[in-house]
C-alpha positions in Angstrom: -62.3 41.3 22.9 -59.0 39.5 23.8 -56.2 37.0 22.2 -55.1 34.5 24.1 -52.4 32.1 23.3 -53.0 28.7 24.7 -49.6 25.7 24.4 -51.2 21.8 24.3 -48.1 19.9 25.7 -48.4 15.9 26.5 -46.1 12.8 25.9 -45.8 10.9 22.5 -48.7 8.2 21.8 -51.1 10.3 24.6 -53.4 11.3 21.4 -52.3 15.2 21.7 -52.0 15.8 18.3 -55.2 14.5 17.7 -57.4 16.5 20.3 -55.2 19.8 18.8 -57.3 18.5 15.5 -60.2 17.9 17.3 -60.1 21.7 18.8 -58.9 23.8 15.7 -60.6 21.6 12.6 -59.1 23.0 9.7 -58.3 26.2 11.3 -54.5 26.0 11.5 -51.7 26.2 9.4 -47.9 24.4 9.6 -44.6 25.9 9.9 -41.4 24.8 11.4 -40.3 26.8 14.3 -37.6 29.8 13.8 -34.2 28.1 13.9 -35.0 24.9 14.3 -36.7 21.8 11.3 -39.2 20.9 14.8 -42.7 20.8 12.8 -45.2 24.0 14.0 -48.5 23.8 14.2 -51.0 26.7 15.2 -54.7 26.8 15.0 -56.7 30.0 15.7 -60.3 29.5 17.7 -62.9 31.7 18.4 -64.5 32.2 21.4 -67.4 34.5 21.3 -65.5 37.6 21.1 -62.5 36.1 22.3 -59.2 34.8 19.7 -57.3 31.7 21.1 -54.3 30.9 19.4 -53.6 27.1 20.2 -50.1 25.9 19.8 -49.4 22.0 19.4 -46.2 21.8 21.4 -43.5 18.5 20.2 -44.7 15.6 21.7 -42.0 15.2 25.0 -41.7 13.5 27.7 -39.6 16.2 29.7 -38.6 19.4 29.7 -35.0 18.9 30.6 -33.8 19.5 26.9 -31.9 16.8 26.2 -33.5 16.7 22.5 -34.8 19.7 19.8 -38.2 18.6 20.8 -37.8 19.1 24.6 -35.7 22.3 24.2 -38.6 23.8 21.8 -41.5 23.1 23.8 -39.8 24.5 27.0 -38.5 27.6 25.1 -42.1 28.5 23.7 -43.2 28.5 27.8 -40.5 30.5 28.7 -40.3 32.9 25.7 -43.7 33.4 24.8 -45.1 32.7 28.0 -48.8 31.4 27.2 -51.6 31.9 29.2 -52.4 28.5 29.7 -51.1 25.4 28.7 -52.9 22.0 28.2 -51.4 18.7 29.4 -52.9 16.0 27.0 -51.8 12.7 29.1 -52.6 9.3 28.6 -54.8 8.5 31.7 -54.4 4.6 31.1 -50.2 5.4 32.8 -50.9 8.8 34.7 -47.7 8.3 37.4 -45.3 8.6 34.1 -47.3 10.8 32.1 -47.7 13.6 35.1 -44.6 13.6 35.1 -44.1 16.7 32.1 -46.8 18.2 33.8 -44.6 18.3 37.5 -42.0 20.2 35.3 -44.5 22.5 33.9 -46.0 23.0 37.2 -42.7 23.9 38.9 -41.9 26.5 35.8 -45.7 27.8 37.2 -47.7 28.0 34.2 -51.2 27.9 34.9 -52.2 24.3 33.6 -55.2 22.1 32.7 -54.6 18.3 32.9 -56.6 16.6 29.8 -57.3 13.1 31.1 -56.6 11.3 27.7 -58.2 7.8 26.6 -60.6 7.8 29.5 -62.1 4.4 27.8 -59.8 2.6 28.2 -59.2 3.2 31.6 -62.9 2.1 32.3 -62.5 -0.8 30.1 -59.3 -2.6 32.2 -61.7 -1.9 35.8 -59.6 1.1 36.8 -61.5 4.1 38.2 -59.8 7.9 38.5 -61.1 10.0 40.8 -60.1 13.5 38.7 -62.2 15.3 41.4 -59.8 14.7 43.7 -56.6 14.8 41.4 -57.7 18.2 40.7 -57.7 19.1 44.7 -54.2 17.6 45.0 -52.5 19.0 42.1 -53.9 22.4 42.7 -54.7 22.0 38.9 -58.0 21.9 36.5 -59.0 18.4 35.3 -60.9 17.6 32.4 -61.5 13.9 31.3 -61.5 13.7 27.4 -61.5 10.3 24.4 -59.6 12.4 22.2 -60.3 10.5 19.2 -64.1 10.3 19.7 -63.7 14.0 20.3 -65.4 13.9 23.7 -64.3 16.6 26.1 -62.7 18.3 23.8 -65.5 21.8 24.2 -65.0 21.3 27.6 -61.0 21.2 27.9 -61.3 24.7 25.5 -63.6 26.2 28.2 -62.0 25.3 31.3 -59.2 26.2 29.7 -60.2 29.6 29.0 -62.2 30.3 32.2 -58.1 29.6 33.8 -56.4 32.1 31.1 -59.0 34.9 32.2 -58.8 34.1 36.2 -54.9 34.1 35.8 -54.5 37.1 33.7 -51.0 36.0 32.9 -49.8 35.0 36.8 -47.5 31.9 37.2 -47.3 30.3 40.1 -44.5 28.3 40.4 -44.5 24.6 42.2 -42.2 23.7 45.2 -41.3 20.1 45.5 -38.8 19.5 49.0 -35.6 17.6 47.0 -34.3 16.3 50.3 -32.4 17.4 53.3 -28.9 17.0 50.5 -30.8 19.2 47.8 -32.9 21.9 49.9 -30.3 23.8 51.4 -28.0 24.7 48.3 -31.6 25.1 46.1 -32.8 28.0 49.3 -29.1 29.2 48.3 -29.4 29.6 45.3 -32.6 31.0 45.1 -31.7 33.7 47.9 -28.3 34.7 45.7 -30.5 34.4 42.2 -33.2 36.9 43.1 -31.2 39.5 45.0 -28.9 39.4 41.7 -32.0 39.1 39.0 -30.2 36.7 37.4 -32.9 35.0 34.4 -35.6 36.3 36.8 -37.5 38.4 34.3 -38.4 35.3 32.4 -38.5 32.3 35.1 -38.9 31.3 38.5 -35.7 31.6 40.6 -36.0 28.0 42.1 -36.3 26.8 38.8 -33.2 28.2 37.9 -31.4 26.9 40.3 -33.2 23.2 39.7 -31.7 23.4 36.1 -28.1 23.9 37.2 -28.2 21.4 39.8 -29.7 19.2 36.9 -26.4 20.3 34.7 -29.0 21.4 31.9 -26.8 22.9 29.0 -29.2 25.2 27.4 -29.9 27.3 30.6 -26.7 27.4 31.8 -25.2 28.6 28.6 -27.7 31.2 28.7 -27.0 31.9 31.9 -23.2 32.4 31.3 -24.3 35.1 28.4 -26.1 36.7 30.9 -23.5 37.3 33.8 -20.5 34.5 33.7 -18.9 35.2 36.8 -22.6 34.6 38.6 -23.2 31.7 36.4 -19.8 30.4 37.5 -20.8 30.7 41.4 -23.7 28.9 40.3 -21.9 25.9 38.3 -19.5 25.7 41.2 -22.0 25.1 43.5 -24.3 22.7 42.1 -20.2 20.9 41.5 -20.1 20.7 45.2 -23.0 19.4 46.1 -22.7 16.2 42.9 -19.1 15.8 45.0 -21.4 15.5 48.2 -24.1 13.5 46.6 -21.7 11.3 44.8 -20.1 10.1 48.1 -22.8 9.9 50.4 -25.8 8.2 47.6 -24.0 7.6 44.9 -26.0 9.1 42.7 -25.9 12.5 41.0 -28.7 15.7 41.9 -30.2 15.1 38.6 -31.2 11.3 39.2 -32.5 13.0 43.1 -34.4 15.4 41.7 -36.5 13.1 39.5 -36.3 10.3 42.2 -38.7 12.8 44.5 -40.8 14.3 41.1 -42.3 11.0 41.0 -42.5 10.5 45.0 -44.5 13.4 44.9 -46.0 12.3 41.9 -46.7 8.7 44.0 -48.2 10.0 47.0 -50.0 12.7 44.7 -51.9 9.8 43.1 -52.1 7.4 45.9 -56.0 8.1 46.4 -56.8 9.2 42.9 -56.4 5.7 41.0 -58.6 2.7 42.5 -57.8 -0.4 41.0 -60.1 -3.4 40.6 -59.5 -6.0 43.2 -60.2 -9.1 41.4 -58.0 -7.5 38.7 -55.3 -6.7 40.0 -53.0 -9.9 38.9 -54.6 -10.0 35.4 -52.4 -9.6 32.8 -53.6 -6.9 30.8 -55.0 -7.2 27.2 -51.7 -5.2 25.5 -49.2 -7.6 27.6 -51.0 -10.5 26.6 -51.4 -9.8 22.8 -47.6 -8.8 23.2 -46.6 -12.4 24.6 -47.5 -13.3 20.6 -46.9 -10.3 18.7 -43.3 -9.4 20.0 -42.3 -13.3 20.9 -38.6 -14.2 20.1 -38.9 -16.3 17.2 -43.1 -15.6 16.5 -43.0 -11.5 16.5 -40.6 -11.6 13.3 -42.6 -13.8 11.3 -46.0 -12.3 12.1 -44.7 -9.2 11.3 -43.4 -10.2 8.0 -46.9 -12.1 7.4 -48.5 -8.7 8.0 -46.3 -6.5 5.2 -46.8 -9.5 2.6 -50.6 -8.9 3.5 -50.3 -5.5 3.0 -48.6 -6.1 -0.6 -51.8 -8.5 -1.3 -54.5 -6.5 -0.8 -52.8 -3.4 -2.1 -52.5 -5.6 -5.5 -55.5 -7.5 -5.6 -57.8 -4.8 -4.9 -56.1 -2.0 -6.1 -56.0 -3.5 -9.8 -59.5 -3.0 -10.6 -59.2 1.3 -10.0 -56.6 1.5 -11.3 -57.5 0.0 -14.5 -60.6 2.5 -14.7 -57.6 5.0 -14.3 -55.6 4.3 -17.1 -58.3 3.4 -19.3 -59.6 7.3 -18.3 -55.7 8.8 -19.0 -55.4 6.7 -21.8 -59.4 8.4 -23.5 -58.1 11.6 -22.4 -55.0 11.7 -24.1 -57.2 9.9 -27.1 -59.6 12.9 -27.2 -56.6 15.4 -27.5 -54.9 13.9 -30.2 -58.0 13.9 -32.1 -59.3 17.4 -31.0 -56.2 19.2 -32.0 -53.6 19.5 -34.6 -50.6 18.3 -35.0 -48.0 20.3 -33.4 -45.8 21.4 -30.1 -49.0 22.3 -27.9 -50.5 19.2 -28.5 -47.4 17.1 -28.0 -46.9 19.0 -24.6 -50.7 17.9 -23.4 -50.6 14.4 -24.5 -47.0 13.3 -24.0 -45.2 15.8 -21.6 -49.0 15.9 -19.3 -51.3 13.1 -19.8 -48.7 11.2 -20.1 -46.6 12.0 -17.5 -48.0 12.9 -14.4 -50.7 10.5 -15.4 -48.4 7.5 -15.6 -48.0 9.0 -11.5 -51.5 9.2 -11.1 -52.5 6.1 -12.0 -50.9 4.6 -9.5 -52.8 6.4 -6.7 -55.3 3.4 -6.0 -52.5 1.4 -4.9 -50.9 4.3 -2.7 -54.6 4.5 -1.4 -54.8 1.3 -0.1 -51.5 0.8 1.0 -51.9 4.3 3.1 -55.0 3.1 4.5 -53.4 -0.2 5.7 -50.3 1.4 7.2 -52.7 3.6 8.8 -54.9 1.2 10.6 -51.4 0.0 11.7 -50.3 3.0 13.2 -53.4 4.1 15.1 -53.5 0.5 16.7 -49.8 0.8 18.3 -48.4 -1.7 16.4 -45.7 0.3 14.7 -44.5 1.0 18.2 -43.6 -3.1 18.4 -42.1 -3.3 15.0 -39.6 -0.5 16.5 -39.4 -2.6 19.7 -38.6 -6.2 17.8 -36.3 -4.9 15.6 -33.8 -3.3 17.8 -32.8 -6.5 18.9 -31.3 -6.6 15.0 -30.1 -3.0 15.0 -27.7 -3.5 18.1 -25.8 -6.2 16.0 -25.4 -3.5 13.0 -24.4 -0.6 15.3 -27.3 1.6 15.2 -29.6 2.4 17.9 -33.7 1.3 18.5 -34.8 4.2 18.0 -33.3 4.6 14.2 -36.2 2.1 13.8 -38.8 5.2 13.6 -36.9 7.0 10.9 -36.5 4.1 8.8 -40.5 3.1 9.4 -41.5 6.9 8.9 -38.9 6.8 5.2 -41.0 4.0 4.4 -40.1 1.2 6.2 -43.4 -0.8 5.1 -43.6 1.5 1.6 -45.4 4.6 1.4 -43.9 6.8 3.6 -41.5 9.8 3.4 -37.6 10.5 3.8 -38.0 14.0 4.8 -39.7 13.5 8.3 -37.8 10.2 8.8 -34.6 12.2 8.0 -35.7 14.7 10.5 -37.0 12.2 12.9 -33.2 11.0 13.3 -33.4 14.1 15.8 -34.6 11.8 18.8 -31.1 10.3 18.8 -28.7 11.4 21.4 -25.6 9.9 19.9 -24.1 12.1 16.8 -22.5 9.4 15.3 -25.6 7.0 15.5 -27.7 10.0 13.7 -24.9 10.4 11.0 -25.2 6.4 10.0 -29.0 6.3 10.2 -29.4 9.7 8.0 -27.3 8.4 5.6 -29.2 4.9 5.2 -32.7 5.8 6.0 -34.0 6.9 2.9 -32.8 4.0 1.4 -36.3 2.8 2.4 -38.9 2.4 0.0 -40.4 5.7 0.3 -43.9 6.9 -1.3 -42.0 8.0 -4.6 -40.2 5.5 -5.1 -43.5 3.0 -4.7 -45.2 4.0 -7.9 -41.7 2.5 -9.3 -41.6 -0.4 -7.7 -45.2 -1.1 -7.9 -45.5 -0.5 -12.2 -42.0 -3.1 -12.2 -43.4 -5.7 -10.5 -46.9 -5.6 -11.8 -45.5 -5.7 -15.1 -43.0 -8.2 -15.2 -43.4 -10.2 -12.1 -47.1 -10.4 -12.4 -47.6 -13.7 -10.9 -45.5 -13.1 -7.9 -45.8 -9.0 -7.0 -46.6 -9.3 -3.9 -43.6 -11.6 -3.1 -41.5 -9.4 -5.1 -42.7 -6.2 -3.4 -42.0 -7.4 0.0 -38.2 -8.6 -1.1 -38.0 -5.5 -2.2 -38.8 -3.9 1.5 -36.5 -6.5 2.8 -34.1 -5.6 0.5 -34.0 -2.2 1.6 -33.7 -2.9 4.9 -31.0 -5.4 4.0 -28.8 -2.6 2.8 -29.5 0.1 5.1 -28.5 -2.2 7.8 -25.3 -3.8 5.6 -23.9 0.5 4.9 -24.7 1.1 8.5 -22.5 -1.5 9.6 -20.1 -0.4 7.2 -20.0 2.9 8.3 -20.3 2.1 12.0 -17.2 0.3 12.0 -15.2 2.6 9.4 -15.6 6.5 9.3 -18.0 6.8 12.0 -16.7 4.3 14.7 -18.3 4.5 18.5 -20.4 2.8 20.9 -24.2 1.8 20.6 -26.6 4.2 23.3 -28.5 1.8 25.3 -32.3 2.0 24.3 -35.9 2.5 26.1 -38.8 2.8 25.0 -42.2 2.7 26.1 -44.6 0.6 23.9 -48.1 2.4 23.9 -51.4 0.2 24.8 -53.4 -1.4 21.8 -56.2 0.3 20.1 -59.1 -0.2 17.9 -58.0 2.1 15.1 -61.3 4.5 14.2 -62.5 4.4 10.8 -62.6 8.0 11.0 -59.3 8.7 11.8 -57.8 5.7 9.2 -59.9 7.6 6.6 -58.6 11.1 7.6 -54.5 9.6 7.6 -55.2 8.3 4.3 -56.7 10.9 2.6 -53.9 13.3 4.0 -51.4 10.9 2.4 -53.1 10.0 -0.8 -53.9 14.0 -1.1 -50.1 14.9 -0.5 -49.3 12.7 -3.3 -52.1 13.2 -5.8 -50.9 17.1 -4.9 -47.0 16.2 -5.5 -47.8 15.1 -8.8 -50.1 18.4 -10.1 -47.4 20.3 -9.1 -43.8 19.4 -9.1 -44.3 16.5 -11.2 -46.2 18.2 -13.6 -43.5 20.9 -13.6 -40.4 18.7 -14.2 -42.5 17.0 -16.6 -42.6 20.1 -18.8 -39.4 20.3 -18.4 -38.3 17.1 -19.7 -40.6 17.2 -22.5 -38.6 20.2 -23.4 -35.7 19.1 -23.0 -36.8 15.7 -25.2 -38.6 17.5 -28.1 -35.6 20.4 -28.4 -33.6 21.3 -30.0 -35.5 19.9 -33.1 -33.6 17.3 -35.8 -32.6 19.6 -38.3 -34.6 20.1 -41.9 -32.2 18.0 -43.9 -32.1 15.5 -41.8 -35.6 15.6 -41.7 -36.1 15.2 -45.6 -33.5 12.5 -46.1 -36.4 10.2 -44.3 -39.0 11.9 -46.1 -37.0 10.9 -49.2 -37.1 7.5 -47.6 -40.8 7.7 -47.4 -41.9 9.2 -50.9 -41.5 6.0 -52.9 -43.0 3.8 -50.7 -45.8 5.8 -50.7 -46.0 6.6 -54.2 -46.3 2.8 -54.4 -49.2 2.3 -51.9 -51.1 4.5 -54.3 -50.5 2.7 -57.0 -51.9 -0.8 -55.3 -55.4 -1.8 -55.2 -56.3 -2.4 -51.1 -58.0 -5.7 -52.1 -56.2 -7.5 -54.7 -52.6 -6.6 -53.0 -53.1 -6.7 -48.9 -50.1 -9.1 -48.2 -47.9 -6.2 -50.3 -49.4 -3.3 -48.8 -48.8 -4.8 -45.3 -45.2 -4.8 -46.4 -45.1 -1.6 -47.1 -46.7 -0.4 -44.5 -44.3 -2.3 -42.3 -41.4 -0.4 -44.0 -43.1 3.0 -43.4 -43.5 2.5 -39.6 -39.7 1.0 -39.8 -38.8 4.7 -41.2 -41.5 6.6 -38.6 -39.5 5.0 -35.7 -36.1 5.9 -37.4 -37.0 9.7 -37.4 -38.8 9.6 -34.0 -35.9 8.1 -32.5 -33.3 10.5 -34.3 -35.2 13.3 -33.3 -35.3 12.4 -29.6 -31.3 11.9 -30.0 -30.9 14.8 -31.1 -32.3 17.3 -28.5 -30.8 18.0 -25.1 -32.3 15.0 -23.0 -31.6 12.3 -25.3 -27.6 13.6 -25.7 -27.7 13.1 -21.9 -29.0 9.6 -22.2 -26.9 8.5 -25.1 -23.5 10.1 -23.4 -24.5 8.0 -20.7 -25.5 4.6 -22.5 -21.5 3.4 -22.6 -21.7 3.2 -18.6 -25.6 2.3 -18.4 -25.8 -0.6 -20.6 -23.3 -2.6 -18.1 -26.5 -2.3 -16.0 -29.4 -2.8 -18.4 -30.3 0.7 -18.9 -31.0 2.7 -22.4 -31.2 6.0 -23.2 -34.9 6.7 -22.4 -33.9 4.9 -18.4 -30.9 6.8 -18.1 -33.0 10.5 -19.0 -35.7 8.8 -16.2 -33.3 8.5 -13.8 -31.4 11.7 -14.0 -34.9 13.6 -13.4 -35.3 11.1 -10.2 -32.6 12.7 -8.5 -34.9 15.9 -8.3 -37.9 13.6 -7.6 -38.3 9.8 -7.8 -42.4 9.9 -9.2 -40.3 11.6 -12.5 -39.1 8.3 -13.1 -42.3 7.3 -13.9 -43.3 10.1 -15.6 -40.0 10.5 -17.6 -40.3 7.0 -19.2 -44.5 7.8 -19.9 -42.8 11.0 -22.0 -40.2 8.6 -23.3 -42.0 5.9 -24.7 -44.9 8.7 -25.8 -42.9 10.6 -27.9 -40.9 7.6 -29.6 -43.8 5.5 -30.6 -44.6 4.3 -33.8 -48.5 3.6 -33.8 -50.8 6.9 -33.0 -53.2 4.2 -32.0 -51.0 3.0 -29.7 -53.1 2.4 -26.2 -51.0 0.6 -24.4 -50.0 1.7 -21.1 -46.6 2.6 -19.6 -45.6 -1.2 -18.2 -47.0 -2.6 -21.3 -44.7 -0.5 -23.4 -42.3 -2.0 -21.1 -42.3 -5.5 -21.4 -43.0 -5.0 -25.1 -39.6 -3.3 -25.4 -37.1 -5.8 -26.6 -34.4 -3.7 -25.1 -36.2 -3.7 -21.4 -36.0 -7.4 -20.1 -36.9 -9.1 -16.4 -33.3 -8.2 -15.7 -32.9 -4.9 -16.9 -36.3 -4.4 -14.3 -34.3 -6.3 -11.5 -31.5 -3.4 -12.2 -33.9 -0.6 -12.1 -34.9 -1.6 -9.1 -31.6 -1.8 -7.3 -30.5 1.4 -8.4 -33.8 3.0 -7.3 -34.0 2.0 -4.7 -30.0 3.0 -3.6 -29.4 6.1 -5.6 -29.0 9.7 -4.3 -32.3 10.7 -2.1 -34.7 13.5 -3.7 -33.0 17.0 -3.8 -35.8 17.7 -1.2 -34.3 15.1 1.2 -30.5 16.1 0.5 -31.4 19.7 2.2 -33.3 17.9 5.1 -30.0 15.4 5.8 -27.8 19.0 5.2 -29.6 20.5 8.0 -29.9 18.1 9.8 -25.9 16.7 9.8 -24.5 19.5 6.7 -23.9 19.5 3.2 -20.7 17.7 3.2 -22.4 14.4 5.1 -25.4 14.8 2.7 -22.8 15.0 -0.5 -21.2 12.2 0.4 -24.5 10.0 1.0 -25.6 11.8 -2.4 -22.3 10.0 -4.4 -21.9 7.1 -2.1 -25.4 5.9 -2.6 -25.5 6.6 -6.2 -22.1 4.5 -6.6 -23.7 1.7 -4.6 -26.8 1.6 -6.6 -24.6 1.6 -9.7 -22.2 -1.6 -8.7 -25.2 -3.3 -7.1 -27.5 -2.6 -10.6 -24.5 -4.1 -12.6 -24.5 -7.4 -10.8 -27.8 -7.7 -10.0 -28.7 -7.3 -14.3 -25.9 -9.9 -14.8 -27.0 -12.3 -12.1 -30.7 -11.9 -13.3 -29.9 -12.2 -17.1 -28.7 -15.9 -16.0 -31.3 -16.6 -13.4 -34.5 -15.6 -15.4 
């Protein structure tokens, strides 16, 4: 019986992540990896009496550690030293995708090359002859459709059978660099082994590659380790950029990859056969790009798409989640009438039911909207809206590739700022990762959709859609306008050129859309039964004490007593139209007390201290408690106002749901909604994203977006209540 510990490496879009799925099921678990916010994931196999311990490496295209990703997947090779990695590659663009697998070859980790979307390479009249790629590379080749799951068993057993031949032997690569790189590289070597120098973990050659490639990681290392060798080292790799420089005008780090994809050239020279008739037609992906990214037709088609997105999500969505606030709204029915009047039942109906269901209700809409996006991003079209709008990002001084955080914050609504925070990690200039961490969760992120969502169902009915997809724009809009602002003020500097490789068109699989959305829709169901539910006790606490005191209590009892004392002294038939005024007066005194006793515990002292400031912008008491509990989580708004409106009723047989309450509230117009809006969707991220922008830049860049955001949200809520109050 034996463990082996296999790494699965490959490039972003090659469908890695989804044959590690494929291989481990629901056998793995997620972590982040020790130091560092780069996402873990490790699934354990077993192989007859054998224990393989996969590990899904970041998605890179490199291993000269330019970014966290790079530097953790080449520090798990060379610290935990696997057995065996797997090199998931997109076989549709093998010369650029062999590329990571040169590097890891030259490191000499025994490797398996995983010939990726093998379907689509039959379908555009290619052929690959893996047979003899296998022969060349000196490698084991396994053709896989990753997302079909075929190949998968057989990747896991070649991979194995290598790990047991291999017993832990690397055997590193040599690639000649050319008669200006050889010489000083023999050097090297020769001077590295006799002095041991980084020997007991990597190759010697290698070694000396990554100081002629200037690669800051190793050579800091290597300065730890023995500085005066290290500085023989950095001076010579000096003298031979001096040498290159003059004589090719180029440095030994653009040489070195120059001849990595020579040898990769001549490598695959006989291994890919391309159709003869076929060779001048213009691929399917180019062609449907000609429309999809056009100048003037990309932008519009792209914004066609979101509004479509909006549609559906509304039109179909409407009917489920009916059926669920009619169920939340029996449910809280049933436990008023089961149990007596009292705390316990106040916490179930108004700080539970009431609360997280006012979330939950809103998870038909989040499912279809998931399930949309989805479809998107397993068809590579995400890819294009990153492509299109860095055209727009240049002018506002950010970089292309602060497109993927903003998309993955929620770009097109129902994603996350956590990951897109952390996705700001790709970006090589500092100052471009400071203005896109402070803007991107500006974006209308997952919580702050059930918000959005209730607002303009409620009092935009006829025009949600539109009024969801100005509110995307919108968001955009004002990341773009701060970044800009920041850009050219605190954070001033030049814009990074940008590449980036758009990945081929696919027919999404209704397994894997399924499988995206239920993750989603789960993670949010999830966020609800747990930290919703828990801040939502803890509101209702804070809005049912401290309790109104007993004399204030009986001096609207004393109120009540002769109003009632007349009601029994009517007759129900001969005096309705006076018993209806009575009854009137009594409800008139209920709503009195509820409201007094609300003002008078801790939550409603917050939102009436605030109500001076708030009102400017539209907001009462019960919006301003809401929106203090967003700052921990923006799904509490939703909650908070459910509590809210539960607590202060009148009517026991009150049914109406949240957004009804709403827009029956005299004191909640369309503009006060337009205001709500604004500010959420501004205001300080969740506490959840301030630690992720903390570690990410620190605490004193995520303070500032914390206050800066929130006073944004404030001045824009202002004028856009006042401008609404005129307009509508």
């Amino acid at each position: 019986m034996a463990k082996y510990t296999l790494g699965i490496a490959g490039n972003p879009n090659c469908g890695k992540t989804t044959m590690f799925n494929a291989l481990t099921g629901a056998r793995q678990h997620v972590a982040n990896w020790p130091g560092v916010t780069v996402e873990k994931k490790v699934g354990m196999i077993k192989a007859g009496e054998d224990t393989i311990e996969l590990v899904d490496l970041p998605g890179t295209y490199s291993l000269t550690a330019y970014t966290q990703e790079e530097l953790v997947a080449r520090n798990f090779l060379v610290e935990d030293r696997p057995q065996v990695v797997i090199d998931v590659m997109n076989a549709d663009a093998l010369e650029r995708n062999l590329y990571l697998a040169v590097q890891i070859m030259e490191l000499g980790v025994p490797l398996v090359l995983g010939l990726n979307m093998m379907d689509e390479v039959r379908q555009s009249g290619k052929h690959i002859d893996s047979d003899k790629l296998a022969v060349l590379s000196g490698c084991k080749v396994v053709e896989t459709v990753a997302r079909e799951g075929k190949g998968a068993d057989e990747l896991l057993r070649t991979s194995l059978e290598l790990a047991r031949e291999q017993r832990g032997e690397w055997k590193p690569l040599t690639i000649s660099y050319g008669p200006d790189l050889d010489p000083v590289l023999v050097e090297m070597q020769a001077l590295i082994e006799a002095e041991s120098f980084l020997t007991d973990k990597v190759p010697s050659r290698w070694t000396g590659i990554k100081y002629l490639e200037r690669d800051e990681d190793v050579i800091a290392r290597g300065r730890a380790v023995n500085a005066d060798f290290s500085a023989r080292l950095e001076a010579m790799a000096d003298a031979v950029e001096m040498h290159t420089r003059k004589t090719l005008n180029a440095r030994p780090d653009a040489l070195i990859a120059d001849y990595r994809y020579g040898f990769i050239a001549g490598m695959i020279k006989d291994v890919v056969t391309y159709p003869v008739l076929d060779q001048d037609r213009v691929s399917r992906s180019d062609a449907m790009d000609k429309v999809l990214t056009h100048t003037l037709l990309g932008p519009l088609i792209m914004l066609g798409i979101v509004y479509v997105i909006y549609e559906i999500t509304f039109t179909v969505g409407e009917v489920p989640m009916g059926w669920l606030e009619s169920f939340f709204g029996w449910l809280g029915d049933t436990v008023t009438e089961a149990m007596p009047d009292g705390h316990l039942r106040s916490l179930l109906v108004s700080g539970i039911i009431d609360g997280v269901g006012g979330v939950l209700g809103f998870v038909p809409l989040i499912m279809f909207m998931f399930l949309m996006i989805s479809a998107l991003e397993d068809s590579g079209y995400i890819a294009r809206m990153a492509y299109m709008l860095d055209r727009v990002f240049k002018i506002f001084g950010l970089h292309g590739t602060s497109v993927l955080p903003f998309i993955v914050s929620g770009g097109i609504a129902g994603g996350c700022a956590v990951p897109g925070v952390m996705a700001t990690r790709t970006l090589r200039s500092p100052k471009e990762k400071l203005a896109t961490i402070f803007v991107a969760p500006y974006m209308t992120c997952g919580a702050k959709v059930p918000v959005f969502l209730m607002l303009s169902a409620a009092f935009f009915p006829e025009n949600a859609a539109t009024v969801m997809l100005m509110i995307t724009l919108g968001a955009w809009a004002m990341a773009l306008i701060v970044a800009r602002v920041l850009r050219s003020t605190v954070i001033r500097g030049d814009s990074t050129p940008f590449v980036m490789e758009l990945p081929p068109y696919r027919m999404p699989t209704l397994r894997g859309v399924l499988i995206h959305t239920w993750e989603r829709t789960w993670e949010y169901a999830k966020k609800a039964g747990t930290i919703i539910l828990g801040i939502s006790i803890l509101i209702w606490a804070m809005m049912t004490f401290p309790q109104m005191p007993e004399e204030r209590a009986e001096v609207f009892e004393a109120q009540r007593a002769p109003i009632v004392a007349q009601l029994e002294t009517l007759d129900e038939n001969e005096d309705e139209d006076a018993m209806a005024a009575l009854e009137e007066q009594l409800a008139d005194i209920d709503n009195a007390e509820a409201e007094a006793a609300i003002h008078h515990t801790v939550a409603g002292r917050i939102g009436k201290a605030l109500e001076p400031v708030s009102l400017l912008a539209g907001f009462d008491w019960r919006t301003n408690i809401a929106l203090t509990g967003g700052f921990a989580a923006k799904e509490v708004i939703v909650s908070t106002l459910g509590t809210a409106y539960s607590l202060g009723e009148v009517d026991p047989e009150d049914t109406d749901t949240l957004a009804q309450k709403l827009v029956n509230d005299p004191m909640f117009t369309p503009a006060s909604a337009v205001a709500l809006i604004l500010f959420t969707m501004l205001y300080a991220p969740c506490f959840v994203t301030v630690v992720a922008m903390a570690r990410e830049s620190s605490w004193t860049w995520a303070t500032s977006s914390v206050i800066g955001s929130t006073a944004l949200a404030y001045v824009m809520a202002v004028a856009g209540y006042n401008i609404a109050r005129l307009v509508l």
